[in-house]
VMD Tcl script that builds the backbone (N, CA, C; Angstrom):
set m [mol new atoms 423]
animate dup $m
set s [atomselect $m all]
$s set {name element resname resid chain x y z} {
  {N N UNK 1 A 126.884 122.110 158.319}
  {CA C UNK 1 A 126.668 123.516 158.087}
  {C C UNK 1 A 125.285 123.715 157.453}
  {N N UNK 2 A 124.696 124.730 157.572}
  {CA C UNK 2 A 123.497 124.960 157.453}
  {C C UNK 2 A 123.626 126.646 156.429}
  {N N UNK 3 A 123.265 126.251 155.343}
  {CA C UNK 3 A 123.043 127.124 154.432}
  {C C UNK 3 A 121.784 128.478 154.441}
  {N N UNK 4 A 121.867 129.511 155.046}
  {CA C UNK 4 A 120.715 130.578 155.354}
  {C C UNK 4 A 120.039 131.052 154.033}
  {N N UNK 5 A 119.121 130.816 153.452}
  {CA C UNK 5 A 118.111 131.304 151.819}
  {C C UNK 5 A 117.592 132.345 152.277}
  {N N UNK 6 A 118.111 133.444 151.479}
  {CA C UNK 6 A 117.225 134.930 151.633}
  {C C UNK 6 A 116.152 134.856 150.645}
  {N N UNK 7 A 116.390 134.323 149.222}
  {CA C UNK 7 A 115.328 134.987 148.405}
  {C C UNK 7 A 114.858 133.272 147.866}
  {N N UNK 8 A 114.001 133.698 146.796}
  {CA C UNK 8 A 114.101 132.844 145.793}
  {C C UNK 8 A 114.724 132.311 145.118}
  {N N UNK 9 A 115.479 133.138 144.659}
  {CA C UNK 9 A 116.639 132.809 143.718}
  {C C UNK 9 A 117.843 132.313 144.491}
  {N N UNK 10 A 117.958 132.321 145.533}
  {CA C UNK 10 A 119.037 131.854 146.203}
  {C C UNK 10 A 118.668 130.161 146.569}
  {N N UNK 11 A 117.480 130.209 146.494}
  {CA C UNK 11 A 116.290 129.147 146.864}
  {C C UNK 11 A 116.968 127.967 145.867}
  {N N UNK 12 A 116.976 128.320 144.463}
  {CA C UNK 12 A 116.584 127.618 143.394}
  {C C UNK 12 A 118.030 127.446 143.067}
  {N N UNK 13 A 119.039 128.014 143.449}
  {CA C UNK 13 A 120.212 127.784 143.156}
  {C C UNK 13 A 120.732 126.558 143.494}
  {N N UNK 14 A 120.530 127.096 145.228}
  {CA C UNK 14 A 120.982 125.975 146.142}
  {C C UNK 14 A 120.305 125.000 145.652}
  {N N UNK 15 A 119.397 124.221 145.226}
  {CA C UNK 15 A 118.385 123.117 144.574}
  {C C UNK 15 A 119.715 122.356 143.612}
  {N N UNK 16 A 120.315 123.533 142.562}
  {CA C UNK 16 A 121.073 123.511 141.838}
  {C C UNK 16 A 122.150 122.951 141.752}
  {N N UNK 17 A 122.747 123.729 142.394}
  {CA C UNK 17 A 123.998 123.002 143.388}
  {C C UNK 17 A 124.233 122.033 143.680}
  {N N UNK 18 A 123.632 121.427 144.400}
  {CA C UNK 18 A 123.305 120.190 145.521}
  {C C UNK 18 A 123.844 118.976 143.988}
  {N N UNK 19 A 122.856 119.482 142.944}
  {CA C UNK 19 A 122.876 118.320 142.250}
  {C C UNK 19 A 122.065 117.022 142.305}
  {N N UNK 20 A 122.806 115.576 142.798}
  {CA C UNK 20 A 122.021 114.616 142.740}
  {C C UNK 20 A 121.985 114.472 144.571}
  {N N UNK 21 A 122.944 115.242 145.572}
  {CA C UNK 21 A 122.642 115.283 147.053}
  {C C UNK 21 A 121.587 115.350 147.448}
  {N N UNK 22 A 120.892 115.045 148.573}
  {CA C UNK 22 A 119.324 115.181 149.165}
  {C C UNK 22 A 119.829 116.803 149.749}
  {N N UNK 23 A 119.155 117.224 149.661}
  {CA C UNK 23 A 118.756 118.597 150.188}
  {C C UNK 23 A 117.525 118.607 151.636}
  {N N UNK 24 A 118.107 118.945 152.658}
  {CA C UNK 24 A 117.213 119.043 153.644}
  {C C UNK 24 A 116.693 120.845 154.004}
  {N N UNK 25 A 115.287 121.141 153.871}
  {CA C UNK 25 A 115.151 122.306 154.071}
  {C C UNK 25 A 114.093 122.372 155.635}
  {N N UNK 26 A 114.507 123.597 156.022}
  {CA C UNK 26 A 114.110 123.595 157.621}
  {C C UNK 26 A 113.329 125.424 157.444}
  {N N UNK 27 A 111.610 125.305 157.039}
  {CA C UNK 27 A 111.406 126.681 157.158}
  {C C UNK 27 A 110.948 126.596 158.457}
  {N N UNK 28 A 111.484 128.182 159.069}
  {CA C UNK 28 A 111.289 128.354 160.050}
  {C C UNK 28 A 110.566 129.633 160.271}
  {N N UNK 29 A 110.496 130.631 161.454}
  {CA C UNK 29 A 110.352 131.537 161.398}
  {C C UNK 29 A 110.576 132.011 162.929}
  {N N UNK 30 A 111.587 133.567 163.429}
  {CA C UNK 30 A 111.918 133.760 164.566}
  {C C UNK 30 A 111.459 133.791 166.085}
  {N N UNK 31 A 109.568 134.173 165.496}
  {CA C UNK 31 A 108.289 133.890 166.573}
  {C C UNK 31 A 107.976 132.756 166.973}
  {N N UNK 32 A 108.072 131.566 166.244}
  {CA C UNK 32 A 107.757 130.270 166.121}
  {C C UNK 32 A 108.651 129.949 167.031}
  {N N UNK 33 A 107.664 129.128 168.588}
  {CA C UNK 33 A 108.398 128.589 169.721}
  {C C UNK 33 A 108.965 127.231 169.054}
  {N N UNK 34 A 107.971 126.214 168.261}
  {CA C UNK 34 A 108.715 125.363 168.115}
  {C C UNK 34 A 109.330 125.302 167.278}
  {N N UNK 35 A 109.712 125.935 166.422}
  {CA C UNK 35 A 110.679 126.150 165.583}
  {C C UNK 35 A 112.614 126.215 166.507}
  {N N UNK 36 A 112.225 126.847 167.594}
  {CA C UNK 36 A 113.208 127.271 168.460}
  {C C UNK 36 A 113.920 125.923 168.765}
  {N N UNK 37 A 112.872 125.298 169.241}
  {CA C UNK 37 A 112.826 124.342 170.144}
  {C C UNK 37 A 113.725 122.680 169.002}
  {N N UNK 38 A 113.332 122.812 168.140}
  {CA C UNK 38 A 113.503 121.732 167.103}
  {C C UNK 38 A 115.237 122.064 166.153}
  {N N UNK 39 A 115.053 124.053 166.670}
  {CA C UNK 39 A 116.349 124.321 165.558}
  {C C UNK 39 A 117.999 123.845 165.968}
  {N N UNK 40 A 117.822 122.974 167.664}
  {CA C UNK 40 A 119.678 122.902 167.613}
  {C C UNK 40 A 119.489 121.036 167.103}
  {N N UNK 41 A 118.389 120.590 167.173}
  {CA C UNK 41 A 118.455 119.337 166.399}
  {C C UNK 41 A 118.401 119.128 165.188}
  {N N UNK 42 A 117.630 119.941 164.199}
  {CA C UNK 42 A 118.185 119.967 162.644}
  {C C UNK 42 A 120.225 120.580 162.556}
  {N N UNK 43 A 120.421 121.518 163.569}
  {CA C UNK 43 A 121.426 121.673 163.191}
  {C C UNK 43 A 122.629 121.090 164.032}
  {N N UNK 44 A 122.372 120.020 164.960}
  {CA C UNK 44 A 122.877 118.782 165.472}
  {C C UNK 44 A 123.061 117.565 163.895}
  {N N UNK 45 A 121.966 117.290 163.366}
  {CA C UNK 45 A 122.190 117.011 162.239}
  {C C UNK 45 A 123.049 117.576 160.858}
  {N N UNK 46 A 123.383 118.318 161.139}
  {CA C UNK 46 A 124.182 119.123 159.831}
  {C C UNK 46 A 125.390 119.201 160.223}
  {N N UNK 47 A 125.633 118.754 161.260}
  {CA C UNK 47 A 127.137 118.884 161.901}
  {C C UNK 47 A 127.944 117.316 161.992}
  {N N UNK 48 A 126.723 116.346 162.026}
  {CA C UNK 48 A 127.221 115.404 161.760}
  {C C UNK 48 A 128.539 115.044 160.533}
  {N N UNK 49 A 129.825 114.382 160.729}
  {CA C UNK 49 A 130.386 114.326 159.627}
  {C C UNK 49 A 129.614 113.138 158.078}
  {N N UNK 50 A 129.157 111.834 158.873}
  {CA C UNK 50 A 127.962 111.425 157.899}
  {C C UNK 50 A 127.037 111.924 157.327}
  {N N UNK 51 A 127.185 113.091 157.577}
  {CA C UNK 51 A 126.055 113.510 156.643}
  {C C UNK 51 A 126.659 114.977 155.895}
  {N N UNK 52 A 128.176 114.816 155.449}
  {CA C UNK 52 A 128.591 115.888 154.932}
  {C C UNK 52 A 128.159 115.663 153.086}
  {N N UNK 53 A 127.528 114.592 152.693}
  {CA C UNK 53 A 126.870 114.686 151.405}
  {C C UNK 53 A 125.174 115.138 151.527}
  {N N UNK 54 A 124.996 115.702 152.319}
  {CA C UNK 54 A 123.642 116.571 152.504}
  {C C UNK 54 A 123.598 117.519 152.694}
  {N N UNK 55 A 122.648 118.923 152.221}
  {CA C UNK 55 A 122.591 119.680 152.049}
  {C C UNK 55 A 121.451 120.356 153.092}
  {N N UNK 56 A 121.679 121.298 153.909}
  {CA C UNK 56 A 120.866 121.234 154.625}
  {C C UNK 56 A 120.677 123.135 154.591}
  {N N UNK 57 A 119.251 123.477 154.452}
  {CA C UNK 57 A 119.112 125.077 154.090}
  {C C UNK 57 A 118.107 125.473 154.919}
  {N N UNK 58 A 118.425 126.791 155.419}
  {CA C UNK 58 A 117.544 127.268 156.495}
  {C C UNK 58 A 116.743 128.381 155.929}
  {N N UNK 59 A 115.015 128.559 155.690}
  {CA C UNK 59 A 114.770 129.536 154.972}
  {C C UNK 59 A 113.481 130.230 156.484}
  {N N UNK 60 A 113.617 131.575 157.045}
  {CA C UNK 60 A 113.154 132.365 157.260}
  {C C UNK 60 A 111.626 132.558 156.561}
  {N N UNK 61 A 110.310 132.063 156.668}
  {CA C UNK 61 A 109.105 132.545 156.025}
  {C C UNK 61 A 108.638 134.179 156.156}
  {N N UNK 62 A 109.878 134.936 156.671}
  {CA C UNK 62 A 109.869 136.284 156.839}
  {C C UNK 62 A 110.465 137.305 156.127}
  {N N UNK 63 A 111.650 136.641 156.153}
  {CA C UNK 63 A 112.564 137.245 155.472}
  {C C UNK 63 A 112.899 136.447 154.202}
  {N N UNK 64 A 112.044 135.497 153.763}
  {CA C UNK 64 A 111.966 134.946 152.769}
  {C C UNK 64 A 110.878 134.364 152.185}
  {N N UNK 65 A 109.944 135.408 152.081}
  {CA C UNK 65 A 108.464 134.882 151.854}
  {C C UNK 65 A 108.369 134.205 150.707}
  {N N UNK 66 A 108.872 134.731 149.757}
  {CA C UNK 66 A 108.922 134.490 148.275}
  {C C UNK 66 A 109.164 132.953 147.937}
  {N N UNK 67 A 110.133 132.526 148.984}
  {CA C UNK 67 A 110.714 130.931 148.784}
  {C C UNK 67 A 109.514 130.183 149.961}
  {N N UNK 68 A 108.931 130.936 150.722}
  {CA C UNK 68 A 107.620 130.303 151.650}
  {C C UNK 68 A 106.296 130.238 150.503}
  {N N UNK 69 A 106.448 131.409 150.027}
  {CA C UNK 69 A 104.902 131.220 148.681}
  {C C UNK 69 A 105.016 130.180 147.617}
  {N N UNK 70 A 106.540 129.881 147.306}
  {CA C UNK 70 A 106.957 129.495 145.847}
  {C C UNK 70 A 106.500 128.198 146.218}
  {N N UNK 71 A 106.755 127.448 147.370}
  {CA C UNK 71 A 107.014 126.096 148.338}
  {C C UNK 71 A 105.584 125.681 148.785}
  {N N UNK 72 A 105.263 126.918 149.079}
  {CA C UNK 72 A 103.255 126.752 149.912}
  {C C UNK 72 A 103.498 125.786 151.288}
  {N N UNK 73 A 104.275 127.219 151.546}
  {CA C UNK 73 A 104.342 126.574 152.868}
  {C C UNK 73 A 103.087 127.108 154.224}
  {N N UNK 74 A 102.479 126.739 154.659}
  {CA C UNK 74 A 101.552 127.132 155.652}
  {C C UNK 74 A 101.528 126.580 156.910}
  {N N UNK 75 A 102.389 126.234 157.536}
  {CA C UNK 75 A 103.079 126.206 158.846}
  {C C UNK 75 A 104.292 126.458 159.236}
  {N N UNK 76 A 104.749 126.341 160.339}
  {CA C UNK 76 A 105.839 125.847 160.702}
  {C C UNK 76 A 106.092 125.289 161.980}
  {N N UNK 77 A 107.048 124.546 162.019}
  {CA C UNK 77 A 108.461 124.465 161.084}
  {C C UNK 77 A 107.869 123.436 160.188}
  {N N UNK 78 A 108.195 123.454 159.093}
  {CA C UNK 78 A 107.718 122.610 157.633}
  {C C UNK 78 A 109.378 122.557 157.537}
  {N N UNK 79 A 109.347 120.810 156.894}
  {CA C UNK 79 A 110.664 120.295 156.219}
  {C C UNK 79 A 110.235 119.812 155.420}
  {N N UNK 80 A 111.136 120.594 154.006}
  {CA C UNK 80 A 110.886 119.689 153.101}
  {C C UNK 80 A 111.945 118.814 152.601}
  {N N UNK 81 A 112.498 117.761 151.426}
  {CA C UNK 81 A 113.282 117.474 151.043}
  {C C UNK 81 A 113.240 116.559 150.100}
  {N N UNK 82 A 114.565 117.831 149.046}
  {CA C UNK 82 A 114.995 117.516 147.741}
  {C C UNK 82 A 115.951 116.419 146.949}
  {N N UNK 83 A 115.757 115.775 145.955}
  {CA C UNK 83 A 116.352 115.139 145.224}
  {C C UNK 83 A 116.423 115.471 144.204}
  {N N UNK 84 A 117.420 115.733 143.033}
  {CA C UNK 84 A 117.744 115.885 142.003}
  {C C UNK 84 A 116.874 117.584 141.527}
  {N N UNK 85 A 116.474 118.000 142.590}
  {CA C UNK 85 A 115.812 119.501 142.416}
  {C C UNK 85 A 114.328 118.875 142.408}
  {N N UNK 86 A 113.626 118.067 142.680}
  {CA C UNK 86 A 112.534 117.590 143.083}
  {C C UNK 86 A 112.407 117.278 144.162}
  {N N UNK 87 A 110.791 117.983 145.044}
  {CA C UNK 87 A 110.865 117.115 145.917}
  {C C UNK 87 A 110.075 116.153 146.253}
  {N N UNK 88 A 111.018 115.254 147.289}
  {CA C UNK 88 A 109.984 114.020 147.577}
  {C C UNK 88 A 109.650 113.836 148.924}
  {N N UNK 89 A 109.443 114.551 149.463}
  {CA C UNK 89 A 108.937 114.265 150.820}
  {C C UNK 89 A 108.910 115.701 151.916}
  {N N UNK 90 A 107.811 115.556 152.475}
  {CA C UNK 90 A 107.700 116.877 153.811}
  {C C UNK 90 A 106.917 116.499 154.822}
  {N N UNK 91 A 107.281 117.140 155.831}
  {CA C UNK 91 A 106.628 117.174 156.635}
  {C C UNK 91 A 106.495 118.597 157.482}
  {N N UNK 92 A 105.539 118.778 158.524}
  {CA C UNK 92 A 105.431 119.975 159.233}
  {C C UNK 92 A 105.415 119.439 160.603}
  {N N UNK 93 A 105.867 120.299 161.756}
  {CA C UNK 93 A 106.049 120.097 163.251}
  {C C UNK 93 A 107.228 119.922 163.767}
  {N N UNK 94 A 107.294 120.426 165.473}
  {CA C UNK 94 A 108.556 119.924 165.652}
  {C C UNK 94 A 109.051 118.865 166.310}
  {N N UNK 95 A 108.985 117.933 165.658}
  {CA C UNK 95 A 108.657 116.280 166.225}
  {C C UNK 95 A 110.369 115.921 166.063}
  {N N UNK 96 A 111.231 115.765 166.778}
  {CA C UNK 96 A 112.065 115.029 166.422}
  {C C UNK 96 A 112.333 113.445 165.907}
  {N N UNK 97 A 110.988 112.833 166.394}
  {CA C UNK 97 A 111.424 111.182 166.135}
  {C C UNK 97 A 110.525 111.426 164.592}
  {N N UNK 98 A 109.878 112.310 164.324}
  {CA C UNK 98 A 109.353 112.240 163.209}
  {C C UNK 98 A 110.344 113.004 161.899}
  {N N UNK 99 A 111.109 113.384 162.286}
  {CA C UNK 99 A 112.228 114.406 161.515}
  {C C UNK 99 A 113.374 112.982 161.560}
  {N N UNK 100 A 113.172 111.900 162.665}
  {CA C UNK 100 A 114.108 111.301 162.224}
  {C C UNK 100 A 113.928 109.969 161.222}
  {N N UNK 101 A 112.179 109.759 161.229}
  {CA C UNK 101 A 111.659 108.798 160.770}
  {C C UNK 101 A 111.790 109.246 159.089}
  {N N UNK 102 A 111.724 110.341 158.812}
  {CA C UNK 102 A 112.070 110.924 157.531}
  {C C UNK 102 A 113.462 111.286 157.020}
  {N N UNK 103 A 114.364 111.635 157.985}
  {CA C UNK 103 A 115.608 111.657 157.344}
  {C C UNK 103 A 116.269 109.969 157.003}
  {N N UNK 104 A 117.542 110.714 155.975}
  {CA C UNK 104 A 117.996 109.538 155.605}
  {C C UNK 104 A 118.526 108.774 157.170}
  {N N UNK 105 A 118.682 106.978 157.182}
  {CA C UNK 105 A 119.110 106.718 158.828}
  {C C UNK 105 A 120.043 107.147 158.646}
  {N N UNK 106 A 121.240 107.703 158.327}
  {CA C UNK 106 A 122.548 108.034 158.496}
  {C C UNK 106 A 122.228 109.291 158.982}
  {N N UNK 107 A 121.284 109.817 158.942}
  {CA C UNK 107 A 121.293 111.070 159.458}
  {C C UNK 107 A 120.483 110.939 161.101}
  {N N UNK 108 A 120.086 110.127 161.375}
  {CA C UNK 108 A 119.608 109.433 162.723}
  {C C UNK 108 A 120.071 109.652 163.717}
  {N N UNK 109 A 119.948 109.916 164.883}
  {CA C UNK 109 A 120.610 110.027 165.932}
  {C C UNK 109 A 120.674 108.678 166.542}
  {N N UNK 110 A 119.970 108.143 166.001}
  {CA C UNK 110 A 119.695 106.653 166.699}
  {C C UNK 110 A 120.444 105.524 165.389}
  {N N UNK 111 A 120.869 104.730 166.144}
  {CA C UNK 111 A 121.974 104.194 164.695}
  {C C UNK 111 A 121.368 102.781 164.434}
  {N N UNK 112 A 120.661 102.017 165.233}
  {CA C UNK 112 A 120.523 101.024 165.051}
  {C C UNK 112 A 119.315 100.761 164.191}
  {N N UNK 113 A 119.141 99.452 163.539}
  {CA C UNK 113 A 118.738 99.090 162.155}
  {C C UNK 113 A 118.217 99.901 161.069}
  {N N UNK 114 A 119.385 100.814 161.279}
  {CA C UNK 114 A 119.790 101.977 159.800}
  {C C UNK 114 A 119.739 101.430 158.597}
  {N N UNK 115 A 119.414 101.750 157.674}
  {CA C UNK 115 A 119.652 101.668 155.820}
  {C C UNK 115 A 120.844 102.423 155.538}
  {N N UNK 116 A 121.631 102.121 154.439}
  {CA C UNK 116 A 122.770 102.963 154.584}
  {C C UNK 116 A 121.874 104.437 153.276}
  {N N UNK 117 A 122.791 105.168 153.194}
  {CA C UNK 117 A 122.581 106.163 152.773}
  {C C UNK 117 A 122.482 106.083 151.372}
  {N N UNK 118 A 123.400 104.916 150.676}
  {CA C UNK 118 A 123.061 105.005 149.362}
  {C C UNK 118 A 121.789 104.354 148.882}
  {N N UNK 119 A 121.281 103.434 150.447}
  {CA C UNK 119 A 119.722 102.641 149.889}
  {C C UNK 119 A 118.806 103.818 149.666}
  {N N UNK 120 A 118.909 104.966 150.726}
  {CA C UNK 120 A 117.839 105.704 150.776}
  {C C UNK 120 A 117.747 106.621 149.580}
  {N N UNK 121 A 119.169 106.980 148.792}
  {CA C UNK 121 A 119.488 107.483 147.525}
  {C C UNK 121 A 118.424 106.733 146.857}
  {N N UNK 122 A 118.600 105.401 146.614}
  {CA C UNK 122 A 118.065 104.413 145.543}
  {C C UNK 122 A 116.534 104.735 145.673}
  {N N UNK 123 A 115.695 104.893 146.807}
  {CA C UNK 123 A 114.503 105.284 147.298}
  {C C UNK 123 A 113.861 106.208 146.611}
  {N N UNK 124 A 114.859 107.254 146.084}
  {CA C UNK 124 A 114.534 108.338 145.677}
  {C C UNK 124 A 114.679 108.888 144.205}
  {N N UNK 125 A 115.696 107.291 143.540}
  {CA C UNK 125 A 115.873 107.700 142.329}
  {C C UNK 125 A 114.927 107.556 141.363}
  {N N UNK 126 A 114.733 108.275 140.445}
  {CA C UNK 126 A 113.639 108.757 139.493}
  {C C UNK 126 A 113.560 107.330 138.680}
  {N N UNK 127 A 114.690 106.779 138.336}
  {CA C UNK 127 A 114.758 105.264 137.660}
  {C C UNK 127 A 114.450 104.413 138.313}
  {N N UNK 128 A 114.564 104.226 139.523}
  {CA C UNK 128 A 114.409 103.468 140.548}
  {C C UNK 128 A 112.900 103.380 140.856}
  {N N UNK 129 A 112.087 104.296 141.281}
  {CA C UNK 129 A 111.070 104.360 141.266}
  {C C UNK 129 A 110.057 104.064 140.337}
  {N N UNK 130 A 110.634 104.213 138.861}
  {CA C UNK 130 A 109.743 103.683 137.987}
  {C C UNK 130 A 109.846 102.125 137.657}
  {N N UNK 131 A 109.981 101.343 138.617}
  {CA C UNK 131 A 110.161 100.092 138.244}
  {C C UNK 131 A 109.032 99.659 139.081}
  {N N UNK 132 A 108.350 99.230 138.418}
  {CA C UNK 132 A 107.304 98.091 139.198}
  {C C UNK 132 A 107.857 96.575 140.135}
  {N N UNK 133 A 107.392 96.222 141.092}
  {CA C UNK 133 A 107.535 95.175 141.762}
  {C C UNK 133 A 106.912 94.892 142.600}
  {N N UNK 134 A 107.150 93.103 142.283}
  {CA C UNK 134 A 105.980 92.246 143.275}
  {C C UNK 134 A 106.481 91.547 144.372}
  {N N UNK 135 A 106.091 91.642 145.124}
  {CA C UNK 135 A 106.328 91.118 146.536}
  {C C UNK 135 A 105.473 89.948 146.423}
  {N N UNK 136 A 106.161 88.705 146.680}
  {CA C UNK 136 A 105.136 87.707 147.032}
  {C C UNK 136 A 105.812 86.854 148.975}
  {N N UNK 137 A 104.189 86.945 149.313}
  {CA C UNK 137 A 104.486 85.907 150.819}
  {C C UNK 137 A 103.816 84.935 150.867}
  {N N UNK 138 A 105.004 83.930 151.315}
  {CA C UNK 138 A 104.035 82.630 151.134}
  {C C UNK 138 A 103.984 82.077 152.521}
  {N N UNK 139 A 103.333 81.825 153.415}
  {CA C UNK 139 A 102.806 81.059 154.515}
  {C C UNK 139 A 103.011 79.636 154.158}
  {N N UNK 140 A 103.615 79.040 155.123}
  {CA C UNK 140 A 103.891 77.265 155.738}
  {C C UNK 140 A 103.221 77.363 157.040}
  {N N UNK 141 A 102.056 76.219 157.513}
  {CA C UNK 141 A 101.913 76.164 158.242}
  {C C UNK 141 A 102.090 74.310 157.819}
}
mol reanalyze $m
mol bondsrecalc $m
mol representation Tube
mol addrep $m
């Protein structure tokens, strides 16, 4: 299901809500061909039952300018997406393999060598991220 944001404040709620869920936002706008074109695959994704711990919100840059200014949004379709009411990641266009290269893989249409959903959680956690680490490779020849 796909959540419709009229204002701001409806904006910041839903953020709210969600809690520690990823929040997927899809601005769009009704002129915007590719917006058209991209909107039954974000909401092919929201229908998925794997992905009923995601939050997925549809905001209008028309009828919801206020949450397009607050965001700075200057295209579309622009996705952004939230964690813990922060966000960490966007993109703009209507690229599907690029909407899928950014969603969590559970949200993938393509299933194979997926991360599960709680790795991509971990990706995003604020503790998680502040940990430094070293990768070391060592070559045998």
């Amino acid at each position: 299901m796909i959540l419709v944001i009229d204002d701001k404040d409806d904006f910041l709620n839903a953020l709210k809500e969600a809690g520690d869920k990823l929040v997927v936002v899809h601005f769009t706008a009704t002129w915007c061909g590719p917006c058209k074109n991209i909107a039954p695959f974000f909401k092919g994704l929201s229908e998925k039952p794997e992905n009923s711990n995601v939050v997925f919100l549809k905001v209008d840059v028309d009828d919801a300018a206020d949450v397009a200014q607050h965001c700075e949004i200057k295209c579309m379709p622009t996705f952004h997406f939230y964690k813990n009411g922060e966000k960490v990641d966007d993109f703009s266009g209507a690229n599907q393999a690029t909407l899928e290269e950014k969603q969590p893989p559970t949200m993938s249409i393509k299933h194979s060598n997926s991360l599960s959903m709680e790795r991509f959680h971990h990706m995003y956690n604020p503790t998680f991220s502040k940990k430094k680490y070293i990768l070391i490779i060592v070559f045998f020849f």
